[in-house]
LUMTIGU-223890 format. One record per residue (C-alpha): residue in three letters; x, y, z; residue number from 1. Coordinates in steps of 0.1 Angstrom, whole numbers. Layout:
residues N
 type    xx    yy    zz seq
  ALA     X     Y     Z NUM
...
//
This chain:
residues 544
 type    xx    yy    zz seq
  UNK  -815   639    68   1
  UNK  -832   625    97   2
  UNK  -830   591    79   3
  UNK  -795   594    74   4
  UNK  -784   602   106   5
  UNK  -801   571   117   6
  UNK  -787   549   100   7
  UNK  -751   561   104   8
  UNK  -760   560   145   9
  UNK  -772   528   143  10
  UNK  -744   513   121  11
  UNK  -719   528   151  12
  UNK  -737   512   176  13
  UNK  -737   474   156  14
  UNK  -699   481   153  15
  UNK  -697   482   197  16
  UNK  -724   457   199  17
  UNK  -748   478   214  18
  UNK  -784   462   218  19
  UNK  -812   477   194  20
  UNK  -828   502   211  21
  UNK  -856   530   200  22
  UNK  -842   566   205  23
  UNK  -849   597   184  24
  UNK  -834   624   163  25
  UNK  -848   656   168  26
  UNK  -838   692   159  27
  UNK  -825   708   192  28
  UNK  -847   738   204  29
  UNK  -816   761   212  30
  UNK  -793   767   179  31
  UNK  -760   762   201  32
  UNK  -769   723   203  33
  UNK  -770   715   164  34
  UNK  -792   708   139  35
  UNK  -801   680   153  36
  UNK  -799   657   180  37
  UNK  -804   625   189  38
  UNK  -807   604   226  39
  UNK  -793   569   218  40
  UNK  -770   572   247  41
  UNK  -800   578   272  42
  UNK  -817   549   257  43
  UNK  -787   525   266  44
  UNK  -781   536   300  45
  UNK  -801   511   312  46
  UNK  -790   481   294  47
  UNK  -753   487   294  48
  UNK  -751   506   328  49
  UNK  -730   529   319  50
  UNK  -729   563   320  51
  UNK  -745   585   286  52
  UNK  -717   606   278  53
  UNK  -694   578   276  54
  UNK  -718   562   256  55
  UNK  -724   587   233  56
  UNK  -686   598   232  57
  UNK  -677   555   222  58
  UNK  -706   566   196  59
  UNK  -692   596   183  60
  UNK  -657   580   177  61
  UNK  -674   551   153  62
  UNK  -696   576   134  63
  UNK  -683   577    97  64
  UNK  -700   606    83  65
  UNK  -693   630    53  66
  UNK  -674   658    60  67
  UNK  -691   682    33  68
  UNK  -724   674    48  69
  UNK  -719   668    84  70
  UNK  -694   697   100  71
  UNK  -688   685   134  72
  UNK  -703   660   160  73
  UNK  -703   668   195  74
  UNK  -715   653   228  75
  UNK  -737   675   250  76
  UNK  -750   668   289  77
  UNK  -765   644   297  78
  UNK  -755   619   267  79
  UNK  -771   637   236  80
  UNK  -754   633   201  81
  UNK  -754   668   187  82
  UNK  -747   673   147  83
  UNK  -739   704   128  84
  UNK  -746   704    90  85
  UNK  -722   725    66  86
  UNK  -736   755    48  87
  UNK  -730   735    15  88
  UNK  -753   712    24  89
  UNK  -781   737    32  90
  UNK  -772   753     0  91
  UNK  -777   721   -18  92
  UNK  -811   721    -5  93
  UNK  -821   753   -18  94
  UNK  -811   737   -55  95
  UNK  -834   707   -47  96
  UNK  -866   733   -39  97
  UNK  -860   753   -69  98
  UNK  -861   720   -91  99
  UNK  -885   703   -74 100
  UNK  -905   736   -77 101
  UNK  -943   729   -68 102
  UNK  -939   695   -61 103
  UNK  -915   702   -31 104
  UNK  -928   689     3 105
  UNK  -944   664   -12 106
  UNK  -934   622    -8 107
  UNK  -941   599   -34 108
  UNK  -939   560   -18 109
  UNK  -930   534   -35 110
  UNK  -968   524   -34 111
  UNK  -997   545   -26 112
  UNK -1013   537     6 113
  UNK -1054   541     7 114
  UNK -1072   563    31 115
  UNK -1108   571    38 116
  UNK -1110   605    56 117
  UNK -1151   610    68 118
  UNK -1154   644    80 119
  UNK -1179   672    80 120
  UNK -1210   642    76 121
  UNK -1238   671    88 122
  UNK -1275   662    84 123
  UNK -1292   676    56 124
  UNK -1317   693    83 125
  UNK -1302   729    80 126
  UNK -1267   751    70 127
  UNK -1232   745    79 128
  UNK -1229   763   111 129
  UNK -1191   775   122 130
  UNK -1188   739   143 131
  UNK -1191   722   111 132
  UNK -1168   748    92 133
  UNK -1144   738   114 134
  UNK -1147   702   109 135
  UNK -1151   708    71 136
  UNK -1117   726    68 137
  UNK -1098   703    96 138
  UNK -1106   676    76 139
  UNK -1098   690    40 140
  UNK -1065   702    52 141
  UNK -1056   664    64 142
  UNK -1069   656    36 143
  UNK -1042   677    19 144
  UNK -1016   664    38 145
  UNK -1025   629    36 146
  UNK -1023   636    -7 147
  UNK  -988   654     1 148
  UNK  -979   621    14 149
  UNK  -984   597   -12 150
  UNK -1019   585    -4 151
  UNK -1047   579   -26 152
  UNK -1069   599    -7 153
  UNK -1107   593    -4 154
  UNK -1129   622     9 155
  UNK -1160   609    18 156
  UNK -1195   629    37 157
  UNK -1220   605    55 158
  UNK -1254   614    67 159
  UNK -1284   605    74 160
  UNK -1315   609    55 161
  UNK -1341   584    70 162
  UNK -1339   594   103 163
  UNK -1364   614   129 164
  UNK -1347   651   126 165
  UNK -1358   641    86 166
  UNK -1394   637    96 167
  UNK -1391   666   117 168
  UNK -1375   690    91 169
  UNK -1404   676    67 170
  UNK -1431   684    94 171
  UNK -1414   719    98 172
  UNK -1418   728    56 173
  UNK -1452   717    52 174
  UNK -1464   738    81 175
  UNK -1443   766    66 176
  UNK -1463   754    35 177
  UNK -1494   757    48 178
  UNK -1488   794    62 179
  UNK -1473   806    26 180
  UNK -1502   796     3 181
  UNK -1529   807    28 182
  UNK -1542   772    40 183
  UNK -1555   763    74 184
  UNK -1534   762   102 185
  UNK -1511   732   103 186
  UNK -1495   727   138 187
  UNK -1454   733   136 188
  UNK -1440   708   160 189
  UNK -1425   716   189 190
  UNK -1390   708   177 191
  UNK -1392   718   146 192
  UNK -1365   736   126 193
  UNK -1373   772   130 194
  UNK -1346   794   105 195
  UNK -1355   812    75 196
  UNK -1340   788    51 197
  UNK -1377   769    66 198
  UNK -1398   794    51 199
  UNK -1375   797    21 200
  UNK -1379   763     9 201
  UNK -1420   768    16 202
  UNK -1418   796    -9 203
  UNK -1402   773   -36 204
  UNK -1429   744   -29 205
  UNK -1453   773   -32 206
  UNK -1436   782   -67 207
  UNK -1438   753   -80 208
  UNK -1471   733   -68 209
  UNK -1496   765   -57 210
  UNK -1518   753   -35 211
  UNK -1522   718   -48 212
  UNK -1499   701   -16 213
  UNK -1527   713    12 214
  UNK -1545   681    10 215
  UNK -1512   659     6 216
  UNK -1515   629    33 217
  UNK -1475   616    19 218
  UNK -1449   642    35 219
  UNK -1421   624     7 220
  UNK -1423   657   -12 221
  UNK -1418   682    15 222
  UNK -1387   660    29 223
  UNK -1375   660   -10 224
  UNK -1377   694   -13 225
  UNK -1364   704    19 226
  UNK -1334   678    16 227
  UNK -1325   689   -24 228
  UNK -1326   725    -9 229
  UNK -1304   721    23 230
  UNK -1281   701     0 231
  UNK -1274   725   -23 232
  UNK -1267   749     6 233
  UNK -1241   729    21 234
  UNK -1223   725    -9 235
  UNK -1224   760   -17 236
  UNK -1206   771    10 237
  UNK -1180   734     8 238
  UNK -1172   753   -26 239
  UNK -1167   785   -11 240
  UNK -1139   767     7 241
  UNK -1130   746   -18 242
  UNK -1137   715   -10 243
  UNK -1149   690   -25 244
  UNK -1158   651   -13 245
  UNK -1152   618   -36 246
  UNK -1182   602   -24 247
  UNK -1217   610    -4 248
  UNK -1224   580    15 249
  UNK -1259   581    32 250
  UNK -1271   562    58 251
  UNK -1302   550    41 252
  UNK -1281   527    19 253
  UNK -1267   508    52 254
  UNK -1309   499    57 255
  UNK -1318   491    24 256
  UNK -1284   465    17 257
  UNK -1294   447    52 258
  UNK -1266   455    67 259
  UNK -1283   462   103 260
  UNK -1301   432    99 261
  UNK -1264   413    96 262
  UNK -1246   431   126 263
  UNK -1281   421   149 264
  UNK -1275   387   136 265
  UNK -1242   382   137 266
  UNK -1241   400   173 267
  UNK -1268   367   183 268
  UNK -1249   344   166 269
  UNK -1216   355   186 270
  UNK -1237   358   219 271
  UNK -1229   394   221 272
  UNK -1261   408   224 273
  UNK -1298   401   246 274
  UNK -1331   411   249 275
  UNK -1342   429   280 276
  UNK -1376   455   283 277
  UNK -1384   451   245 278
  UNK -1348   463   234 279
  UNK -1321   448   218 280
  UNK -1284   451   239 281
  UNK -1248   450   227 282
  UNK -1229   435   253 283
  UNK -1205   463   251 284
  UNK -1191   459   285 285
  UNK -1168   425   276 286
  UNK -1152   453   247 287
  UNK -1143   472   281 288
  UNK -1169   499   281 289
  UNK -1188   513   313 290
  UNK -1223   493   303 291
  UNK -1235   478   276 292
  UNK -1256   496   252 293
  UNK -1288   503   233 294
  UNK -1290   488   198 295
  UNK -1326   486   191 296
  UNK -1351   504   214 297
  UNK -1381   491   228 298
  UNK -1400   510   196 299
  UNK -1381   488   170 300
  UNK -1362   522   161 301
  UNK -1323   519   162 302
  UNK -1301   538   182 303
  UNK -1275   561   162 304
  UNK -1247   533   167 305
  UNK -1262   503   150 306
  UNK -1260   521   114 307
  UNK -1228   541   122 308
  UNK -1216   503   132 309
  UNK -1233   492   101 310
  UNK -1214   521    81 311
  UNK -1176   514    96 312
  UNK -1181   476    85 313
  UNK -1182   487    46 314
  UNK -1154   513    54 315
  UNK -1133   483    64 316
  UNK -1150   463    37 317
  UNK -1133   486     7 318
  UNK -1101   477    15 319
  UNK -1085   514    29 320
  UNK -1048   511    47 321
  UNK -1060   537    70 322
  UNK -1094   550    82 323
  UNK -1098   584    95 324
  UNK -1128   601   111 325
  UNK -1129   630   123 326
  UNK -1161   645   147 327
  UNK -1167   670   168 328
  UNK -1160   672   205 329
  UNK -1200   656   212 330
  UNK -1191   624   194 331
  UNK -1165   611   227 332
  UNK -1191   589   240 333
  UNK -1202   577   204 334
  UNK -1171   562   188 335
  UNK -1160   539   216 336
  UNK -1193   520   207 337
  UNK -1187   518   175 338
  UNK -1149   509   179 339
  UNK -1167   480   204 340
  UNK -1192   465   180 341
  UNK -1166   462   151 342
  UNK -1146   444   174 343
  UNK -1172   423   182 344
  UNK -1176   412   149 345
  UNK -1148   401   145 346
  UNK -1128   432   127 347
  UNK -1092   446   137 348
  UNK -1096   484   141 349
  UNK -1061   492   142 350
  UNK -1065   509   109 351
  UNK -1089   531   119 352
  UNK -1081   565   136 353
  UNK -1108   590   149 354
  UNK -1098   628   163 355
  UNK -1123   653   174 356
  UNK -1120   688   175 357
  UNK -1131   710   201 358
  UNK -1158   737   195 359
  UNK -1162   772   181 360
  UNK -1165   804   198 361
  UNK -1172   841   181 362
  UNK -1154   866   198 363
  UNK -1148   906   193 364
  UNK -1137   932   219 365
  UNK -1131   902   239 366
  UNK -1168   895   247 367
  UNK -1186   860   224 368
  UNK -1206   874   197 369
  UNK -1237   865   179 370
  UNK -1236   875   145 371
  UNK -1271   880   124 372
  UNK -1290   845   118 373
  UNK -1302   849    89 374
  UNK -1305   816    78 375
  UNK -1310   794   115 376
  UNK -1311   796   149 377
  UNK -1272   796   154 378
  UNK -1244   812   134 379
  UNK -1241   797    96 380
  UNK -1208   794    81 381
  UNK -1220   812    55 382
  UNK -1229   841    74 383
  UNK -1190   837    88 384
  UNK -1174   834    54 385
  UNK -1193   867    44 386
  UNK -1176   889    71 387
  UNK -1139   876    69 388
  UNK -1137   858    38 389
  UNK -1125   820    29 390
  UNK -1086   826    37 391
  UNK -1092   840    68 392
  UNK -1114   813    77 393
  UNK -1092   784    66 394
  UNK -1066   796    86 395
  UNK -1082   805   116 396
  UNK -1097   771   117 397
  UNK -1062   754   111 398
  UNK -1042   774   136 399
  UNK -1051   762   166 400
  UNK -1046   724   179 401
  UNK -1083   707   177 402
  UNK -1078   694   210 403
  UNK -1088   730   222 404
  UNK -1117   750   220 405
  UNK -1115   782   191 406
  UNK -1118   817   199 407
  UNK -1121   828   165 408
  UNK -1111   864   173 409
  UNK -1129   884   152 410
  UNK -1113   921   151 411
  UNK -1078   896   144 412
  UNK -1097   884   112 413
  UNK -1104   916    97 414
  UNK -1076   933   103 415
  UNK -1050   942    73 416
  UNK -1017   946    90 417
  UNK  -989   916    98 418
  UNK -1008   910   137 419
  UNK -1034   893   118 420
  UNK -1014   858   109 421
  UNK -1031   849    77 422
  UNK -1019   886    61 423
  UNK  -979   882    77 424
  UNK  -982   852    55 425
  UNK  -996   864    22 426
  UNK  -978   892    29 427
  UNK  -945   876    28 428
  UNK  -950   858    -2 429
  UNK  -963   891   -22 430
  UNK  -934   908    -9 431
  UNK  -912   883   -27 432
  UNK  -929   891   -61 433
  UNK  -925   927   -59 434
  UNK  -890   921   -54 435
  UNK  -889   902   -85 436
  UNK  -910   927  -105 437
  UNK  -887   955   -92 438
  UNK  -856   930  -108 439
  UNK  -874   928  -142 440
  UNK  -882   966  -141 441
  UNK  -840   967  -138 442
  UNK  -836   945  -169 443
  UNK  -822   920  -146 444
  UNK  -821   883  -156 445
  UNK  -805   849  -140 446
  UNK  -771   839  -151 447
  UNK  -772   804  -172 448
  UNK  -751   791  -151 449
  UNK  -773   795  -122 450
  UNK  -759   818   -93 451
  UNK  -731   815   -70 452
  UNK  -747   800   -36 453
  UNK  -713   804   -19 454
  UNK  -724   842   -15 455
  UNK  -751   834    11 456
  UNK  -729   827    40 457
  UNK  -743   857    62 458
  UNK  -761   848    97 459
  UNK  -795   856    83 460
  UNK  -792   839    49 461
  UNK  -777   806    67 462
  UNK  -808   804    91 463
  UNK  -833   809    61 464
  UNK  -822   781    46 465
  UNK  -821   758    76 466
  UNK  -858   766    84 467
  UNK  -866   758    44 468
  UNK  -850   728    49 469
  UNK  -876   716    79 470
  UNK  -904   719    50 471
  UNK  -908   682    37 472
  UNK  -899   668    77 473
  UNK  -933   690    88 474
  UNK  -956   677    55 475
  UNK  -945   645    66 476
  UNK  -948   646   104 477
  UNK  -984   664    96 478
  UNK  -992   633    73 479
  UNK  -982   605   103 480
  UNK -1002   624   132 481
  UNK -1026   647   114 482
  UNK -1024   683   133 483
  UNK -1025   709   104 484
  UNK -1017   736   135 485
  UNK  -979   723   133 486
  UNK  -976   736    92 487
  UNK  -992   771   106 488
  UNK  -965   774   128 489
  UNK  -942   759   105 490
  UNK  -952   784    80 491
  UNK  -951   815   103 492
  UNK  -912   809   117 493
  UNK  -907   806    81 494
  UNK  -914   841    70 495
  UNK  -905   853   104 496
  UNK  -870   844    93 497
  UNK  -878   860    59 498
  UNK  -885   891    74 499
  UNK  -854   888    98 500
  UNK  -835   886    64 501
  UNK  -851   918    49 502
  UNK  -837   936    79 503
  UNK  -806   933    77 504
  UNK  -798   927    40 505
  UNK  -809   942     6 506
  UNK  -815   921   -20 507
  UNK  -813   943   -50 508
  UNK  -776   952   -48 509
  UNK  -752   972   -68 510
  UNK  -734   935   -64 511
  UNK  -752   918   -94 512
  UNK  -735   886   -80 513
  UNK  -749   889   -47 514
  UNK  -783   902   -62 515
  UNK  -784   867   -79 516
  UNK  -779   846   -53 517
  UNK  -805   865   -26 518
  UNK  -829   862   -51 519
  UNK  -824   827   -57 520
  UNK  -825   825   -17 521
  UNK  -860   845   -14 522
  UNK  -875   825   -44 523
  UNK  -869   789   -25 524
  UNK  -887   806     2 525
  UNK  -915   821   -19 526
  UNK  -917   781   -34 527
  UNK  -920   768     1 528
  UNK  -948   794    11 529
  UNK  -969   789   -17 530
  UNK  -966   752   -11 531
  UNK  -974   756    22 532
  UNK -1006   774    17 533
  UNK -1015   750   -11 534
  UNK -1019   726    15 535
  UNK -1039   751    38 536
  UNK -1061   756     8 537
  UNK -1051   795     9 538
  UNK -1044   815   -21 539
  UNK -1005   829   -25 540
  UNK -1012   860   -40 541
  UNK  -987   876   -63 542
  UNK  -994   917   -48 543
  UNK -1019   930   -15 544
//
């Protein structure tokens, strides 16, 4: 609709020889001013010098419009274009949900753009904790969205294994090692990695090699082990949420094809980079950073951004349309750098898109909680998923804008009633299928000829379907500027107008006529939430 209200607006204002001008159409927050409104007239003030509502009232007057879509047009203070859709056009939509079924919401392009979306991209040193379970199910639900889209979507995890938390987490099992099998004392270091999973992993070497690893000199099979093990626990709990990545991409790869040995060279080559106290500088300041930065310390060991440079060249290498990362709030002094170094060699990054989130706090009774480590020294996603489950979790996670830190309210989570949001929503939809049970209980069946729509014409029924109708406009908004907090809402006014329906009508009448058509009415809406929570990467359930 949006679409088409644009283009009769802009075909009204070539007819007056209006200049082109960017305005929007958006749906007015009061009820009184529309469906939807758009702000040409304010736009043009300036150019034409004239005043909006004359503007907007010449623009009215050339608007050719159909009449069984579009009811009435009408010109509000200070110059906005307000238009009211008929009830036959809202009832038209309904038919389009119930035939595009599961597939409504979603846009299919004429081509399918390519996107790479890096998220979660933990080190294998330890669990998921609830930062990264936030980061995990951000970036799955965009991931969503982005398929909802049209795009070909590529969900891709990038870490490092070669690094010096590696060596540490090695240093940490063997001396773990040591303990379990009875050897002599081998010194833990002072950072090591102290949870359990630590001692677990010893037990398994234990298992497997006795005592035959106390004289080892090579720590290769204490990082193997402790890597394979720490791997299969993050993926573990990625399946408890469901998700799972196209491609593991580690940073080991980035060393062994030479590609830090290009970016150095190529940063010489371009005089972008000098040698000052035995380190190697990017001359990140003429890319409009503070000071220029670190690329190779004085030890010959890289910094973090030379491979994470390294690792955005073969991003842009594959060929994606689009290229989004998402990190947590810690990474805002990181991706500048990186953004700076591709530029310096010579890349656009206008592709590329990063969004961090902000971080994650446990609360209940008001008051930050610390829930049992049992795994680490801070709280494991696991441990998280166990109290409130994977619903609960993906929502929580969603329902809030990333920008802002999380109170993850805990007594909210576990609480069975309609205050807690992911239950209003399940709820809604189970509600729906009862109803529906109940009408097969009565021998009740659809008419062939489909049901008579003209029968939903109360208040109630009218503003159902207009809030169905907003479902493919907020897939598609979430899609251009990911924020999966907009579909929670979304979703929520949804079945709050479902539930502002069950108040005031029945829908199992003594009218079968009016029976048929209500539950035609609920059924778009029970297609929409399911849809909806699809995308969240919630279950629908059928009865609670």
């Amino acid at each position: 609709m949006k679409e088409t209200l644009r283009k009769l607006i802009t075909e009204a204002a070539e007819k007056l020889d209006y200049p082109e001008t960017d305005f929007l159409i958006e749906r007015p927050k009061q009820p009184e001013h529309g469906n939807y409104s758009s702000n040409i007239a304010l736009t043009l003030t300036k150019s034409l010098r004239r005043n909006p509502m004359e503007i907007a009232g010449e623009l009215v007057k050339e608007l050719e419009y159909d009449s069984s879509v579009i009811l009435d047009v009408e010109v509000a203070p200070p110059g906005f274009i307000n238009f009211f859709l008929t009830h036959d056009y809202f009832r038209d939509r309904l038919r389009a949900i119930h035939a595009a079924g599961k597939e409504y919401g979603k846009h299919q392009p004429d081509q399918r753009p390519t996107v790479l979306v890096e998220f979660v991209s933990a080190n294998p040193t330890g669990p998921l904790n609830i930062g990264h379970g936030r980061q995990a199910v951000l970036g799955d639900t965009i991931a969503n969205l982005l398929e909802w889209n049209g795009y070909d979507v590529t969900r891709e995890y990038y870490y490092n294994d070669a690094g010096r938390q590696m060596r540490v987490l090695a240093e940490s099992v063997r001396s773990r090692y040591h303990e379990v099998v009875g050897g002599e004392e081998f010194p833990f270091p002072e950072d090591g990695y102290q949870g359990e999973y630590i001692q677990d992993i010893a037990g398994e070497l234990a298992d497997e090699y006795s005592d035959t690893l106390l004289e080892e000199e090579d720590e290769s099979k204490f990082l193997e082990a402790a890597e394979d093990a720490v791997f299969r626990d993050i993926q573990s709990t990625l399946d408890r949420l469901g998700i799972t990545f196209d491609s593991f991409y580690n940073e080991q790869s980035v060393y062994d094809a030479g590609t830090l040995d290009w970016v150095l060279e190529r940063f010489s080559a371009k005089g972008y980079s000098y040698e000052e106290d035995d380190a190697v500088w990017f001359k990140s300041t003429e890319f409009g950073l503070d000071q220029d930065r670190v690329m190779v310390k004085s030890s010959g060991e890289p910094t973090y951004r030379l491979p994470d440079i390294a690792y955005h060249t073969t991003k842009i290498e594959r060929g994606f349309d689009r290229i989004i990362d998402l990190f947590g709030a810690d990474h805002h002094a990181a991706f500048p750098d990186v953004l700076a170094g591709l530029k310096a060699l010579g890349y656009s990054t206008e592709n590329i898109e990063v969004y961090l989130h902000q971080f994650v706090t446990l609360m209940r009774e008001g008051k930050k909680v610390k829930m049992s480590t049992r795994k680490a020294n801070y709280v494991t996603l696991d441990e998280l998923l166990d109290s409130v489950g994977s619903d609960v979790v993906r929502y929580f996670f969603n329902m809030r804008t990333m920008n802002s830190h999380l109170n993850f309210d805990l007594d909210l989570a576990l609480k069975q009633s309609e205050e807690n949001p992911v239950f209003y929503l399940q709820y809604a939809h189970a509600r729906i299928c009862s109803i529906f049970k109940k009408m097969r209980n009565r021998g009740m069946e659809f008419p062939d000829e489909g049901p008579d729509l003209s029968l939903l014409r109360e208040d109630e029924e009218i503003g159902l379907m207009e809030k169905m109708e907003e479902f493919p406009e907020v897939v598609e908004s979430c899609g251009d500027n990911p924020e999966p907090l907009h579909l929670c809402n979304y979703l929520q006014d949804l079945a709050t107008a479902l539930h502002k329906f069950y108040t005031e009508h029945w829908v199992l009448t003594d009218d079968a006529p009016l029976s048929h058509a209500r539950l035609y009415l609920i059924e778009g809406a029970r297609i929409i939430l399911e849809n909806g929570l699809t995308i969240l990467g919630i279950d629908a359930p059928e009865k609670m």
